[in-house]
C-alpha positions in Angstrom: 15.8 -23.5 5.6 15.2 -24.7 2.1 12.6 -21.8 1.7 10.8 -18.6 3.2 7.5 -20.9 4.1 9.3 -23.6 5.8 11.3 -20.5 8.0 7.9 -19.2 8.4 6.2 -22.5 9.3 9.3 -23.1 11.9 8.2 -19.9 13.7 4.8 -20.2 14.2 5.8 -23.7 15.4 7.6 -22.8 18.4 3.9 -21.2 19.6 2.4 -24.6 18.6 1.0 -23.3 15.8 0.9 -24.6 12.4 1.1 -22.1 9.6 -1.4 -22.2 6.4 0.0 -18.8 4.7 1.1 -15.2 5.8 3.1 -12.6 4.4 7.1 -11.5 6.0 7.8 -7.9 6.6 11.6 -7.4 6.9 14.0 -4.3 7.7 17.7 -3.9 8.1 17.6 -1.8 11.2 19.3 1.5 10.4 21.7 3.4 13.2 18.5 5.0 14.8 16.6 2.0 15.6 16.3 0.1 18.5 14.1 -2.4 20.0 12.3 -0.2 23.0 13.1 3.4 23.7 12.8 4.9 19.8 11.5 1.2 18.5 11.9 0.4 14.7 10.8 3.0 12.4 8.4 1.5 9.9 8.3 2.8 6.4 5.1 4.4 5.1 5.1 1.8 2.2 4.8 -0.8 4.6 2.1 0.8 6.9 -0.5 -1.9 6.0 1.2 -4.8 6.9 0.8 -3.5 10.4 -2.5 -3.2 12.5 -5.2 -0.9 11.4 -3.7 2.8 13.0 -6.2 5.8 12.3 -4.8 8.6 13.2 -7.9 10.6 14.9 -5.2 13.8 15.4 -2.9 14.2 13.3 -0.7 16.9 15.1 -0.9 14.4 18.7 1.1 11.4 19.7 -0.7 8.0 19.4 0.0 4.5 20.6 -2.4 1.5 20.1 -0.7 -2.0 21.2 -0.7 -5.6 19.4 0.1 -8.5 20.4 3.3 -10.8 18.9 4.8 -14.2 19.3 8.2 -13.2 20.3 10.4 -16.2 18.4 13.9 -15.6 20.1 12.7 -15.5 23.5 9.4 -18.0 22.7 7.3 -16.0 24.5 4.2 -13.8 23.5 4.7 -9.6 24.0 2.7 -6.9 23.4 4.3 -4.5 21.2 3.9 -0.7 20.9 2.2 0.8 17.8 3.5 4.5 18.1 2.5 7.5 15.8 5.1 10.6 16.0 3.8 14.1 15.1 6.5 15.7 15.1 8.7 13.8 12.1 5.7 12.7 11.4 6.6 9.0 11.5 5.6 5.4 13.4 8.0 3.1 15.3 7.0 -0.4 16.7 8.6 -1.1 20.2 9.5 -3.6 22.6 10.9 -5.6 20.9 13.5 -8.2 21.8 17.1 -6.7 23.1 19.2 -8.7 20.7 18.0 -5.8 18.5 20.0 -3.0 20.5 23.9 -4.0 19.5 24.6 -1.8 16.9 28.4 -2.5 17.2 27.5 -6.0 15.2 25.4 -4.2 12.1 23.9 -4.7 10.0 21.0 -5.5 12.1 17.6 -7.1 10.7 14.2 -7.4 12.2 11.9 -9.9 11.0 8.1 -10.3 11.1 5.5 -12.7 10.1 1.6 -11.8 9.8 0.6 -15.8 10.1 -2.4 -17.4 9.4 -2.8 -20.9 11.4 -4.1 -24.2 9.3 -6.9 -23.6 12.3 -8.1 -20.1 11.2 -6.8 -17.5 13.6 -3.9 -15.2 13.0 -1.2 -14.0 15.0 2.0 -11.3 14.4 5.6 -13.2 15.4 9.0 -11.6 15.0 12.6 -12.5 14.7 15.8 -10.7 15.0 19.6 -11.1 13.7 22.9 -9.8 13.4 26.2 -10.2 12.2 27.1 -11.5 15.8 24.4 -14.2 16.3 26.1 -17.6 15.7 26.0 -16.6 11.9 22.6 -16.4 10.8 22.2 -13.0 10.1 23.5 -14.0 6.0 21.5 -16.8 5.5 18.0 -15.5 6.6 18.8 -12.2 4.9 19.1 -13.8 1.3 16.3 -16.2 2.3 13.7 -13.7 2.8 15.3 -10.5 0.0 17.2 -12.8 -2.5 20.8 -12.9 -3.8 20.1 -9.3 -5.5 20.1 -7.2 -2.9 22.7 -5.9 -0.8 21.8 -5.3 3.0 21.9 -1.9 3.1 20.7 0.0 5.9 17.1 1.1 5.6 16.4 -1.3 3.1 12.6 -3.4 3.5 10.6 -5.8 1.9 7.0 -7.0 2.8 6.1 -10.2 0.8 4.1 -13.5 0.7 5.4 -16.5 2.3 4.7 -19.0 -0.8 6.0 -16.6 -3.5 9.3 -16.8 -5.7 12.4 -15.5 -4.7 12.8 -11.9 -5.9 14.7 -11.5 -9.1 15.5 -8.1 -11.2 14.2 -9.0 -14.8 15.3 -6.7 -18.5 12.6 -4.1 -17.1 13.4 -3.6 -13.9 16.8 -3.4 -14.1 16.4 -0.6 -17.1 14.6 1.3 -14.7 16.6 1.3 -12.2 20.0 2.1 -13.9 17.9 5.5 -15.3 16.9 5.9 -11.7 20.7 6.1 -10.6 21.5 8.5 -13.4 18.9 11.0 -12.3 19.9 10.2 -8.5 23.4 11.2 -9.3 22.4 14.5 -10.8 21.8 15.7 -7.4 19.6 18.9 -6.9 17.2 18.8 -10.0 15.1 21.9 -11.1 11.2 21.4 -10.8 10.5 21.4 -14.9 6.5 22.2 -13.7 5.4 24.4 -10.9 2.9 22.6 -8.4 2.7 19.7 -6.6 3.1 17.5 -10.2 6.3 18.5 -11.0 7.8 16.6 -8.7 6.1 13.3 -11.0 6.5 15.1 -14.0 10.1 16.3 -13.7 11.1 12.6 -13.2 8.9 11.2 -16.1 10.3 13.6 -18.1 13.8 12.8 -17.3 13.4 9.3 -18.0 12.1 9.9 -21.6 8.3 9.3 -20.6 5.6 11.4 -22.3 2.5 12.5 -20.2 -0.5 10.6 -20.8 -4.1 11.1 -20.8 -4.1 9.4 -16.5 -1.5 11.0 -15.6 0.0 7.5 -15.2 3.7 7.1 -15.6 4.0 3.8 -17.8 7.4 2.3 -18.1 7.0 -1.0 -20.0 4.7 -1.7 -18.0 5.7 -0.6 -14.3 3.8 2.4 -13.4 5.9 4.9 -11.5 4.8 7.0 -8.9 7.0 10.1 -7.4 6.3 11.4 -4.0 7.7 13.6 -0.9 10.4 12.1 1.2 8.9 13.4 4.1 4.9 13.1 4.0 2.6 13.1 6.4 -0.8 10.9 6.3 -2.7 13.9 5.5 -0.8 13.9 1.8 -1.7 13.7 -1.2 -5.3 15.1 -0.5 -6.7 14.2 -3.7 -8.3 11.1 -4.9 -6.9 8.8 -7.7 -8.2 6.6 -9.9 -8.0 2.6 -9.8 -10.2 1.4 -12.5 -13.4 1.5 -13.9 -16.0 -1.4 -13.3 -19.9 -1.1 -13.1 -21.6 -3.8 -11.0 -23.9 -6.3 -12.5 -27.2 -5.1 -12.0 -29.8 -7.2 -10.3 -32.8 -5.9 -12.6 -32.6 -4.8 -16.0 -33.5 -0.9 -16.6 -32.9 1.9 -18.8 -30.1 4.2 -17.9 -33.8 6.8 -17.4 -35.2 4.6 -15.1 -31.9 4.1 -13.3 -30.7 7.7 -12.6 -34.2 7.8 -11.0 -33.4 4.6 -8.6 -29.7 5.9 -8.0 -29.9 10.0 -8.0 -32.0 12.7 -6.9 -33.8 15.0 -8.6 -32.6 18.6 -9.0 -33.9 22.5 -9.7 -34.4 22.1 -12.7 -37.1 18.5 -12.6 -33.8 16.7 -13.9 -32.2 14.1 -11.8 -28.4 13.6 -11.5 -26.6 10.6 -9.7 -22.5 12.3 -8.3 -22.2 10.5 -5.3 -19.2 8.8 -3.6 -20.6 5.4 -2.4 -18.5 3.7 0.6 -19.1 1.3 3.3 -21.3 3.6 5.0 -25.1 5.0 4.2 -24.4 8.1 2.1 -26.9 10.9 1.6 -29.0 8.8 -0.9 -28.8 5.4 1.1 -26.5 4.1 -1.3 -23.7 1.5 0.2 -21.0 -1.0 0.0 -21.5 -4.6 1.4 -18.8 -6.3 1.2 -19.4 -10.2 1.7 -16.4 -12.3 1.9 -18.1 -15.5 2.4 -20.0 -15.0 -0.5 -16.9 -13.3 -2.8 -18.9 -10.4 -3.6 -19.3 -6.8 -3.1 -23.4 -5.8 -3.1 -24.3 -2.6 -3.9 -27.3 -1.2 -1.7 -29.8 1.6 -1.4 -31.5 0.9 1.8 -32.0 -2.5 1.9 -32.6 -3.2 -1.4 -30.0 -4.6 -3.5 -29.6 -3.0 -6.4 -26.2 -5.0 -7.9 -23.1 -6.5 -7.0 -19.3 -6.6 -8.0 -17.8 -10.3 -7.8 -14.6 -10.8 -6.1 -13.1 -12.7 -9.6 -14.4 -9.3 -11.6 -12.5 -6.9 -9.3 -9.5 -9.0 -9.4 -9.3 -8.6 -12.9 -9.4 -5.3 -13.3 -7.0 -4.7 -10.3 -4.5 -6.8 -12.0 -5.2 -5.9 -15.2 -4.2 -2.0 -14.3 -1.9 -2.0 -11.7 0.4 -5.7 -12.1 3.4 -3.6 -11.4 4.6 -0.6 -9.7 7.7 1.9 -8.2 7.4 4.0 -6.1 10.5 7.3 -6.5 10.7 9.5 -3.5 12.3 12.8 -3.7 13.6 15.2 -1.3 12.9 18.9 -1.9 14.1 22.5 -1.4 13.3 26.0 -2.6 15.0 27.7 -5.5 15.9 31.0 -7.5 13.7 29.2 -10.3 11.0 27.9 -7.9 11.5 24.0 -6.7 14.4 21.7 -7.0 13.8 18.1 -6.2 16.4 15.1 -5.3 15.1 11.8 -6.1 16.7 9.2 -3.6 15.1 6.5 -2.8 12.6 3.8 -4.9 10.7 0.5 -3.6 9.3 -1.6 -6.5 5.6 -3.4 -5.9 3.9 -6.2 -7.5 1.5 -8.9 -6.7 -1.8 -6.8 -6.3 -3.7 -8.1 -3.4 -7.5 -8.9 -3.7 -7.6 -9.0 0.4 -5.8 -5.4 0.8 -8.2 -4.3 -2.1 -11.2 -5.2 0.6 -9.4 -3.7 3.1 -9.0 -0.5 2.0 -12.4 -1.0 1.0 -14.0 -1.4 4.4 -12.1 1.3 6.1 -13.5 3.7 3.2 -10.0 4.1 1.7 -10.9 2.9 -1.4 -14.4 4.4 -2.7 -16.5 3.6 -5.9 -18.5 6.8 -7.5 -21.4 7.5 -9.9 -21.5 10.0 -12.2 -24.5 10.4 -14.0 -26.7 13.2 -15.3 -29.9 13.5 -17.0 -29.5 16.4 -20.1 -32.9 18.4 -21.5 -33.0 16.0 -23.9 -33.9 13.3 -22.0 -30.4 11.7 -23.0 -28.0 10.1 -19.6 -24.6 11.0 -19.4 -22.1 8.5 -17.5 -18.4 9.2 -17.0 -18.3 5.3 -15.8 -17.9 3.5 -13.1 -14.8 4.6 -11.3 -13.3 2.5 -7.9 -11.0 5.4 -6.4 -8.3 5.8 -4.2 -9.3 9.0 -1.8 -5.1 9.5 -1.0 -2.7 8.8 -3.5 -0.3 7.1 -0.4 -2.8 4.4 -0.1 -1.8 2.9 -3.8 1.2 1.1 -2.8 -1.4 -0.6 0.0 -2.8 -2.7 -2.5 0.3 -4.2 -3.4 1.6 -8.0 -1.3 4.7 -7.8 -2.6 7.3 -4.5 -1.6 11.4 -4.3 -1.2 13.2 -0.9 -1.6 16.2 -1.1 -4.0 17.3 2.3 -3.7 
């Protein structure tokens, strides 16, 4: 194959199908995975590549199913989506048996989330080894590049039309620091809390704390989390960006607060309300309108403004173009926390379509904060579009492969 659309376009053919564009999600299988009784443990990076899975209770096993073009066998299979309380982890399942011959690793597991040149969509996977007639190589560096070695565990989730991945200057900085402080080993917290384990890693690297708590290496924003995190981390929300909406009738911030807010106590109104997909207290919602490129804002039915799809993009781009993400395992101490940073998966290529998303499912939230002071002046913070879990940043990102 002379590139990763033409590999994609040749599976989607063998359903008849004719491809328009999709994104590839690829794993080297580790020694735990298998294509039916455990299934393929997905990484949490990569959860939104899959089907939509809310997890109604967290501390109970869950299964949903999807359907996928099986391209081995050239038949269609519904797979199993399961959730795992216990680790807490999800494994996809059923998968084709080629899948289960760990005696010819590495093993790698390929899928495609296709859309067809006639509008629908569909899931298909693929499978290789080092034992099947030689391809396992070739599609490897086809879909990861000629920079990565195909080490066990390793992932990547990326568009079919984009460039092969390359390791520029910055990137390869970044990750030669990341080996030194991997090969410290057990690394005292230098903060107690749950920010030391961001902090301590920042620190080590040379990086002063800023005002967003935003780690900013030349431009790559790094984020350090858990090893082992459940999705009820990372409780608190995060900020994206700020962006008002343009408003459909010109007011003074007075006469605005009185639209948006309610009045308090005291005869002065005030405006803090988390605004989502859904009618909040005040009737204030999200309509997001794809055909239209646009997200209205509504009180009731009346439009009040609206966000266009270009505007968003912007700002998304303009605040998160690139991104790693360091996990870390942990252990208690004499001095309190230690922490060993392991493992790193480096995003680009934020995605207007997860943006909306993570919008409609309420993942992604936009807020007012207003107040009217005795002297009839308005305060506004801004316009902030937030993140209500920190785990849900490296969603927004269509391009993902774990380096370390």
């Amino acid at each position: 194959m002379d590139s990763l659309f033409d590999y994609a376009a040749a599976l989607t053919s063998r359903a008849q199908k004719s491809l328009k564009a999709g994104e590839v999600f690829a794993k080297v299988l580790t020694q735990n995975d298998d294509s039916g009784r455990h299934g393929v443990l997905i990484p949490t990076d990569a959860y939104s590549y899959f089907p939509y899975f809310a997890i109604s209770d967290p501390t109970k096993n869950e299964t949903i199913e999807f359907s996928a073009f099986d391209a081995i066998s050239r038949t269609s299979k519904t797979l199993g989506y399961k959730y795992y309380e216990r680790y807490p982890e999800r494994r996809v399942t059923r998968l084709n048996g080629l899948l289960n011959d760990t005696s010819k690793a590495p093993r790698l597991l390929v899928f495609l989330h296709a859309t067809h040149s006639d509008g629908s969509t569909g899931f298909y996977f693929d499978c290789a080894n080092t034992g099947d007639a030689g391809r396992f190589y070739p599609l490897f560096h086809l879909i990861f590049g000629n920079e990565v070695a195909p080490v066990a565990g390793n992932f990547i989730v990326r568009p079919v039309e984009s460039d092969a991945f390359a390791i520029d200057e910055t990137l390869s900085d970044l990750l030669g620091k990341f080996d030194e402080v991997k090969s410290r080993g057990w690394i005292d917290s230098l903060r107690i809390g749950d920010t030391g384990i961001g902090y301590t890693f920042e620190t080590l690297l040379g990086i002063e704390e800023n005002n967003d708590q935003i780690a900013d290496f030349h431009g790559i924003e790094i984020k350090c989390k858990g090893a082992k995190e459940s999705d009820a981390s990372h409780a608190g929300k995060i900020n994206l960006f700020q962006s008002g909406p343009k408003w459909t009738s010109p007011m003074s911030a007075r006469e605005r607060i009185r639209v948006l807010g309610q009045q308090g106590p005291s005869g002065l109104f005030s405006c803090y309300s988390q605004v989502t997909t859904t009618p909040n207290n005040l009737g204030l919602l999200l309509d997001v309108l794809e055909a239209d490129e646009k997200i209205d804002l509504r009180k009731y039915a009346d439009d009040l403004g609206y966000w266009s799809f270009d505007q968003l993009r912007d700002r998304l781009a303009e605040k998160h173009s690139r991104a790693v993400f360091v996990k870390a395992k942990s252990r208690p101490s004499p001095a309190g926390t230690q922490y060993l940073y392991n493992e790193l998966v480096y995003c680009d290529r934020p995605s207007m379509d997860r943006f909306l998303e993570l919008v409609m499912h309420r993942n992604i939230v936009f807020e007012f904060t207003m107040s009217e002071k005795l002297d009839g002046r308005i305060r506004n913070h801004g316009y902030p579009w937030r993140l209500i879990r920190a785990q849900f940043l490296e969603h927004l990102f269509a391009f993902q492969i774990k380096l370390r």
